[in-house]
C-alpha positions as CSV (number, residue, x, y, z in Angstrom):
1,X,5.9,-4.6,-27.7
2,X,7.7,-7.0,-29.8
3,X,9.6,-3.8,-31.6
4,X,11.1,-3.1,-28.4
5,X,12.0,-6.9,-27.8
6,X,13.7,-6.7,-31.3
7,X,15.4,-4.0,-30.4
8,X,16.5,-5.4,-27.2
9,X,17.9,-8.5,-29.5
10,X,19.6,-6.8,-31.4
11,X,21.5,-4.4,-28.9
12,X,22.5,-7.8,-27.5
13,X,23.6,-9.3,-31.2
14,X,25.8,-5.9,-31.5
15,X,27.5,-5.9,-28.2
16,X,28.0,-10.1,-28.7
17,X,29.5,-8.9,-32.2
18,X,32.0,-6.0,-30.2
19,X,32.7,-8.1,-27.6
20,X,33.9,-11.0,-29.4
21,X,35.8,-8.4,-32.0
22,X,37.8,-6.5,-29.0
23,X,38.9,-10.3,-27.5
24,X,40.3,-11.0,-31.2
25,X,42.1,-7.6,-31.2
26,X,43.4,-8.2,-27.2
27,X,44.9,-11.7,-28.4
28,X,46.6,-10.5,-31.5
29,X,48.3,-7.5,-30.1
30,X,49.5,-10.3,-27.0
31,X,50.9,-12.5,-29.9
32,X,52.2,-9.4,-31.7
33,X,54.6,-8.4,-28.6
34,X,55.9,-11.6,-28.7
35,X,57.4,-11.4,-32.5
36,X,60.0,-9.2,-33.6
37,X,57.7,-6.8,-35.4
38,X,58.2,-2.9,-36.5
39,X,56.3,-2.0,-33.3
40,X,55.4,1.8,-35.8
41,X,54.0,-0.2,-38.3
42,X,50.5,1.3,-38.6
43,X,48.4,-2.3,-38.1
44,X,50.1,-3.0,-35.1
45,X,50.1,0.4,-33.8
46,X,45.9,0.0,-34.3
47,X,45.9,-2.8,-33.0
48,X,48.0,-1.9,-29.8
49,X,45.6,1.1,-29.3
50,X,42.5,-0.7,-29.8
51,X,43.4,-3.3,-27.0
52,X,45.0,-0.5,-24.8
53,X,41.7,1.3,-24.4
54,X,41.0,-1.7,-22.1
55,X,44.4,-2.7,-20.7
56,X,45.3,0.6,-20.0
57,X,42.9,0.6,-17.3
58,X,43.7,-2.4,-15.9
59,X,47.1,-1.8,-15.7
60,X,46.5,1.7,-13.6
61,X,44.8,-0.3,-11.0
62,X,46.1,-4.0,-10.7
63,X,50.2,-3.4,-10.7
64,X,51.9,-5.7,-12.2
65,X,55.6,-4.4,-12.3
66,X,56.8,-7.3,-10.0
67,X,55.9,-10.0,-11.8
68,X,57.8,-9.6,-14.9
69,X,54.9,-10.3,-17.0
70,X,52.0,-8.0,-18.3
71,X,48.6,-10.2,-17.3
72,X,46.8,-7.0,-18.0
73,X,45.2,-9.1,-21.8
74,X,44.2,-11.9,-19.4
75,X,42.3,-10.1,-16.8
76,X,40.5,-7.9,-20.1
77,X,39.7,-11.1,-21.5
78,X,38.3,-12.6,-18.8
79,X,36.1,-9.5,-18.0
80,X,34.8,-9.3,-21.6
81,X,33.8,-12.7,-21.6
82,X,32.0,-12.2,-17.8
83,X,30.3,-8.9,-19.6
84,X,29.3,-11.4,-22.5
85,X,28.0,-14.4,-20.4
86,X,26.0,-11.5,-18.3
87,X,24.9,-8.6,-19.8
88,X,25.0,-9.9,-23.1
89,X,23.1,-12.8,-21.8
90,X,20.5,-10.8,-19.9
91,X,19.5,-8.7,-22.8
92,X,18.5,-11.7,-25.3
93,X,16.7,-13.5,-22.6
94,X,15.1,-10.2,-22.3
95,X,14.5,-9.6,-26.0
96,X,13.4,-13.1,-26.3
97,X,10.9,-12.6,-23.6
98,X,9.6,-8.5,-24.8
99,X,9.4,-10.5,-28.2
C-alpha cells in the first residue's frame, strides 16, 4: 500500500512543481506586455502561448472589453493557486495517509 501512497506523493509534488511553473510563466508574459518588447521574438512568443493556454479561456467566458484592462492573468492566477491549496493539497494528505 505505501507504493501507491508514494505514488500519490509524488503526483502531488509534480502538479505543485507545474503549478507553480505556469504562475511564473502567467506573471512574466503580464510584465512582458507592459515593456516595449519585439512582441515575434521567439521567448516571448513561448511565453505568450504557454500562459494563453489558460487565459484564453478565461477570456471567452468572463468579458472584459469594457474595462480597459485584461484581468484575465489575475483570475488564472488565482485559480491555480485555489487548484494548488486544493487538489494539490488533498493528494499529499492522501499520500501521506496511503503511505
Amino acid at each position: 500500500m505505501f507504493v501507491l501512497g508514494n505514488l500519490v506523493t509524488a503526483l502531488a509534488t509534480l502538479l505543485n512543481a507545474v503549478i507553480n511553473l505556469w504562475s511564473f510563466v502567467i506573471i512574466v508574459s503580464a510584465v512582458l506586455s507592459w515593456l516595449p518588447i519585439d512582441p515575434y521574438h521567439p521567448a516571448a512568443s513561448a511565453v505568450r502561448r504557454i500562459a494563453d493556454v489558460l487565459c484564453d479561456p478565461i477570456r471567452r467566458l468572463v468579458p472584459m472589453q469594457n474595462l480597459g484592462i485584461d484581468l484575465s492573468p489575475l483570475i488564472a492566477l488565482l485559480l491555480l493557486q485555489f487548484t494548488n491549496q486544493f487538489l494539490v493539497h488533498s493528494l499529499a494528505d492522501l499520500g501521506g495517509r496511503l503511505g
